[in-house]
Backbone as numpy.savetxt, mean C-alpha at the origin, in Angstrom:
# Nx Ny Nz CAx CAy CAz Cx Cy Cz
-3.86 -18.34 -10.83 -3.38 -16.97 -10.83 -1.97 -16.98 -11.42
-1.87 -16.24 -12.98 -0.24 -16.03 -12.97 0.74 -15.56 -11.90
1.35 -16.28 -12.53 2.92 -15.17 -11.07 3.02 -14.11 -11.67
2.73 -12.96 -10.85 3.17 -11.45 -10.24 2.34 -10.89 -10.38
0.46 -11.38 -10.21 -0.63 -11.06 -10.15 -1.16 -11.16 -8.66
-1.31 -10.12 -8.03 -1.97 -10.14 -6.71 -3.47 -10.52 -7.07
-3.55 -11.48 -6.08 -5.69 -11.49 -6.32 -5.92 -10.41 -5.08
-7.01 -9.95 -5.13 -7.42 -7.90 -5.34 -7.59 -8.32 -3.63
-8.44 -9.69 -2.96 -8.63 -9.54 -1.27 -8.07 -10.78 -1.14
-6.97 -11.64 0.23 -7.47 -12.43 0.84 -7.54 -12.59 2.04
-8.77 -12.94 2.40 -8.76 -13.13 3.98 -7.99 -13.38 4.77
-7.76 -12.41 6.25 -6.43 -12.74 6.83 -5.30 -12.43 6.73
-5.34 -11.65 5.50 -3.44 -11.22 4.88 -3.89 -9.85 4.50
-3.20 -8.71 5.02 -3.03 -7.56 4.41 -1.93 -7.61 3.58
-2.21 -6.91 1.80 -0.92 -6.92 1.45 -0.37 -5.52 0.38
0.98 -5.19 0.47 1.12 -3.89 0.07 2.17 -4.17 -0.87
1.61 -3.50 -2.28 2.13 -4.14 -3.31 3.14 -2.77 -3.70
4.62 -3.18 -3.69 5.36 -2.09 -3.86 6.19 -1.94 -5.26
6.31 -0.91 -5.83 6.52 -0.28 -6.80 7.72 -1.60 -7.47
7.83 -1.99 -8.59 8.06 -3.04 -9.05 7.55 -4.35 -8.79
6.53 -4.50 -8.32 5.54 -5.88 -8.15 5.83 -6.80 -6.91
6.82 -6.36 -5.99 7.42 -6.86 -4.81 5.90 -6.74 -3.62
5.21 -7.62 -3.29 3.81 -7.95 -2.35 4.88 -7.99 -0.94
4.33 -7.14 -0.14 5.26 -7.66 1.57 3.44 -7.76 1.91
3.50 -8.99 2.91 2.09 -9.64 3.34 2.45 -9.39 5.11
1.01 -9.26 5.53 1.03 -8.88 7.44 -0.08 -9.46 7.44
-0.26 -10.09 8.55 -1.20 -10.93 9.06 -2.05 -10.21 10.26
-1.08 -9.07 10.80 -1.86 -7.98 11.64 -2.09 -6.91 11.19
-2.67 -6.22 11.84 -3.49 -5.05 11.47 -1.76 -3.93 11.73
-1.21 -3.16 10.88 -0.43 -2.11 11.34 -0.96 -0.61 10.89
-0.10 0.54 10.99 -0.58 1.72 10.65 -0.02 1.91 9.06
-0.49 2.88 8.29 0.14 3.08 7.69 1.75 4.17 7.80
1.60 4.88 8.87 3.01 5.38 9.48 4.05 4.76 9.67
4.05 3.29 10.08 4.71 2.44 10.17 5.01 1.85 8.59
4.34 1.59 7.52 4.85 1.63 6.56 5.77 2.71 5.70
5.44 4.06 6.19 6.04 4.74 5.62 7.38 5.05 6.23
7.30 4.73 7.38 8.63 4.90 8.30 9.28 4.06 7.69
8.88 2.68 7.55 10.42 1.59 6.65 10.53 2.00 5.37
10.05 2.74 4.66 9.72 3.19 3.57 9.57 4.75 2.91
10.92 5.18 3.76 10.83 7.02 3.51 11.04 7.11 2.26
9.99 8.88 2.13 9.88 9.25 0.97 8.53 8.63 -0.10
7.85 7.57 0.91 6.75 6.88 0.04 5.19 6.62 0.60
4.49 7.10 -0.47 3.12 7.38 0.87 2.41 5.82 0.28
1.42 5.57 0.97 0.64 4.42 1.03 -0.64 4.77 0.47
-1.21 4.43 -1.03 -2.64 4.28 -1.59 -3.20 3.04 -1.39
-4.73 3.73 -1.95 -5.62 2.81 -1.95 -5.55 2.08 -3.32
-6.09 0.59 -3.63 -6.06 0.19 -5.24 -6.30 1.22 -6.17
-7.10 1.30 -5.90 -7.59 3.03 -7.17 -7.08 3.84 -7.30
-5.09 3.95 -6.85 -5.05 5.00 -7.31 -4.72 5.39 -8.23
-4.18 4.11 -8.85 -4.69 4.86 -10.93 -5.32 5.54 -11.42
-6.71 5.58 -10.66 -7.57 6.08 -11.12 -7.93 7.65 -10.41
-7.67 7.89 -9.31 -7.31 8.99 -8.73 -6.03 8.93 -8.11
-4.73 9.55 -8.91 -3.65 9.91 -7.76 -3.74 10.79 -7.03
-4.76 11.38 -6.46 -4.53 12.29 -5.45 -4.56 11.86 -3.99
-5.37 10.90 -4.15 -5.54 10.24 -3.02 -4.56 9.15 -1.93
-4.32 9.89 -0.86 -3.70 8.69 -0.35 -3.72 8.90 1.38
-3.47 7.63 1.59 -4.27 7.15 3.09 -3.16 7.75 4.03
-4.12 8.49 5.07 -3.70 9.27 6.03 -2.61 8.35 6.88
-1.70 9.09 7.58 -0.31 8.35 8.25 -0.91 7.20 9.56
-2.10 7.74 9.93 -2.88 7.75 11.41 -3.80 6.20 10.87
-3.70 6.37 9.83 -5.28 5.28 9.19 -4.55 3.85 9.13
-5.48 2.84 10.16 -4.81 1.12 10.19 -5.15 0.47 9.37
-4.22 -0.06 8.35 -4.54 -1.34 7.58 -4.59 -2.50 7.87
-5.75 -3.33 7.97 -6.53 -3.96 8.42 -6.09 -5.27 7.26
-5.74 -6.70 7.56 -5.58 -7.63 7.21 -7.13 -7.93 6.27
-7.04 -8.71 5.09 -7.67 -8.77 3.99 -7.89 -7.63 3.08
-7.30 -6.36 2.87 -7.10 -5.34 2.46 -6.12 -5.27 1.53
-5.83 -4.90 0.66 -4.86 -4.62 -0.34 -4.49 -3.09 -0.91
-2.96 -2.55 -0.37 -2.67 -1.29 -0.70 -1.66 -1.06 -1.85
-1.03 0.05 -1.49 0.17 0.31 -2.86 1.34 1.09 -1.89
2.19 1.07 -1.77 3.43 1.53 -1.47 4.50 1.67 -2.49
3.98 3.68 -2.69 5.30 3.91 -3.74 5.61 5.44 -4.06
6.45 5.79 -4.15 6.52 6.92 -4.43 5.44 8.00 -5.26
5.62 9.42 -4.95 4.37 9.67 -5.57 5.06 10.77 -6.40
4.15 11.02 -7.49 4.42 11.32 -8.67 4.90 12.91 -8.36
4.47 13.48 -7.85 4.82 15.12 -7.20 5.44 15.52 -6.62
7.42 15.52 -6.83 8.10 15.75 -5.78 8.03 16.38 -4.85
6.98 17.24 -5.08 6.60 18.55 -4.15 5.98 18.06 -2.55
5.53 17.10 -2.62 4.87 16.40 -1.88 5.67 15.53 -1.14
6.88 15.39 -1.34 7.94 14.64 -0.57 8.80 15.10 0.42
């Protein structure tokens, strides 16, 4: 794997890949509220959301170790 290529699952490690290629890795299950709390102003997607930005994971919804998200600002200030 080049360096600053996440591989897409690995078992055991949740990891949330934040806006300039910076991976923070958890080994437990947390919320995504708790990410956004260290992280105001920035909501938490799913991989796809290139492909749909509309989408993004409710404050209430647990990310679950072997999972891979996105933490980053979102394109619609309106929404902030």
């Amino acid at each position: 794997m080049a360096v600053g290529t996440v591989a897409k699952e690995e078992h055991g490690v949740l990891k949330l890949v934040h806006a300039g290629g910076f991976v923070e890795e958890h080994k437990n299950p947390i919320t995504a509220a708790a990410v956004m709390e260290k992280n105001p102003r920035h909501c938490v997607t799913r991989p796809d959301v290139f492909r749909y930005p509309w989408i993004v994971v409710r404050p209430e919804a647990v990310l679950n170790p072997g999972s891979l998200f996105h933490c980053s600002l979102p394109n619609d200030s309106s929404l902030v």
